[in-house]
C-alpha positions in Angstrom: -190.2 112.7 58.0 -187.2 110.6 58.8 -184.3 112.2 60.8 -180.9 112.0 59.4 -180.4 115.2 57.7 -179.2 118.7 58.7 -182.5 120.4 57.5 -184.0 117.8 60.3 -181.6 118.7 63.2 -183.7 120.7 65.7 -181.6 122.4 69.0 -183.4 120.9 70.7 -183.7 117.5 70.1 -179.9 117.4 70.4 -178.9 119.4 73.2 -177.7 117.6 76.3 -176.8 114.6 74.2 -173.6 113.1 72.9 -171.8 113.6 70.2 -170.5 110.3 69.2 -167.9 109.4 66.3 -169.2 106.3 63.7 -166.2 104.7 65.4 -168.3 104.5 68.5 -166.0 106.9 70.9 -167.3 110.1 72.3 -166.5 113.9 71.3 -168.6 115.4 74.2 -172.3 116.6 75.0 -174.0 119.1 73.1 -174.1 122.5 74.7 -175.3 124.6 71.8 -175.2 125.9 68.3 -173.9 128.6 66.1 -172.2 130.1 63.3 -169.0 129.8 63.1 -166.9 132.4 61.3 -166.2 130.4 58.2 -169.7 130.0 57.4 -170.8 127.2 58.5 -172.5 126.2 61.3 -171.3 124.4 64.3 -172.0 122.3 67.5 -170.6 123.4 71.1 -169.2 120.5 72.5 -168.1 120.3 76.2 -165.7 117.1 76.3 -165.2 115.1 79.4 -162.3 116.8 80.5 -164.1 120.6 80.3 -163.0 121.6 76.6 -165.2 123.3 74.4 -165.0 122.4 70.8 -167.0 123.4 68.2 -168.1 121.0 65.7 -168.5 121.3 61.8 -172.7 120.3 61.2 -172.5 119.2 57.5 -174.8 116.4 55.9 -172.1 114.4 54.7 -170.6 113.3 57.8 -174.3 113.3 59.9 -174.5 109.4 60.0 -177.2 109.4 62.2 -179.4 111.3 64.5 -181.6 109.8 67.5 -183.8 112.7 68.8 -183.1 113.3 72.1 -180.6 110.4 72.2 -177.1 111.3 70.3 -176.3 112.5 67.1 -173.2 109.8 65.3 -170.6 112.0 62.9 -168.1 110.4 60.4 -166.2 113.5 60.3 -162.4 113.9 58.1 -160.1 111.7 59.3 -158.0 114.7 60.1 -160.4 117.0 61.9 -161.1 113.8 64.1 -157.5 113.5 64.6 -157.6 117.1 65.8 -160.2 117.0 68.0 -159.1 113.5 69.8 -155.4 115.8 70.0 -157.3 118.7 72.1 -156.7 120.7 69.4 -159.5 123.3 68.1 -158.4 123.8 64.5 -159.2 127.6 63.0 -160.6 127.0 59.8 -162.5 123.3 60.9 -165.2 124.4 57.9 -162.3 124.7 55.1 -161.5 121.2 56.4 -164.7 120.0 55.7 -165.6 121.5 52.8 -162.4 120.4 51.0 -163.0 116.5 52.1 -166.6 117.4 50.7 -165.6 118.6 47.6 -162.9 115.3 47.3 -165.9 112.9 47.8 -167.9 114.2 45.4 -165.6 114.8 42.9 -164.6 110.8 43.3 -168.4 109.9 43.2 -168.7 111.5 39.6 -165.6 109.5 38.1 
């Protein structure tokens, strides 16, 4: 089975490994995993400088995953603007799910 979708993503072929932006640029290293009160599920991130961020795991912006390796995100070009701020934003899964919902709704016109 190739690896590149959520359903794929085992803990722990991730953990200890970066989290890396399709821009090439590094969120932080993968601590851990768990729901986050919106719904969705999320990545603990420690950055470089101690923070802990938790990041949105949706399909859409999974580019790529290397087992044991990194996992590369395209997230929303505002939740990366966020996150490269320091800020943590409260409702990162509304964020997501709203650019979701944009891109497919441009894919079917």
């Amino acid at each position: 089975m190739p690896h590149g979708f959520v359903e794929d993503l085992c803990f722990y072929e991730i953990a200890g490994c970066p989290l890396i932006f399709s821009d090439g640029s590094t969120l932080g290293i993968i601590e851990g995993i768990k729901r986050h009160r919106g719904g969705c599920e999320v990545l603990l991130v420690t950055t470089e400088d101690g923070r802990e961020i938790k990041f949105p795991i949706y399909e859409q912006i999974i580019v790529e995953f290397r087992p044991y390796d990194c996992l590369i995100v395209n997230p929303p070009k505002d939740l990366m603007k966020l996150y490269l701020e320091g800020v943590q934003p409260r409702n990162l899964c509304d964020i997501v799910e709203r650019e979701v919902a944009a891109y497919k709704m441009a894919e079917a016109v």
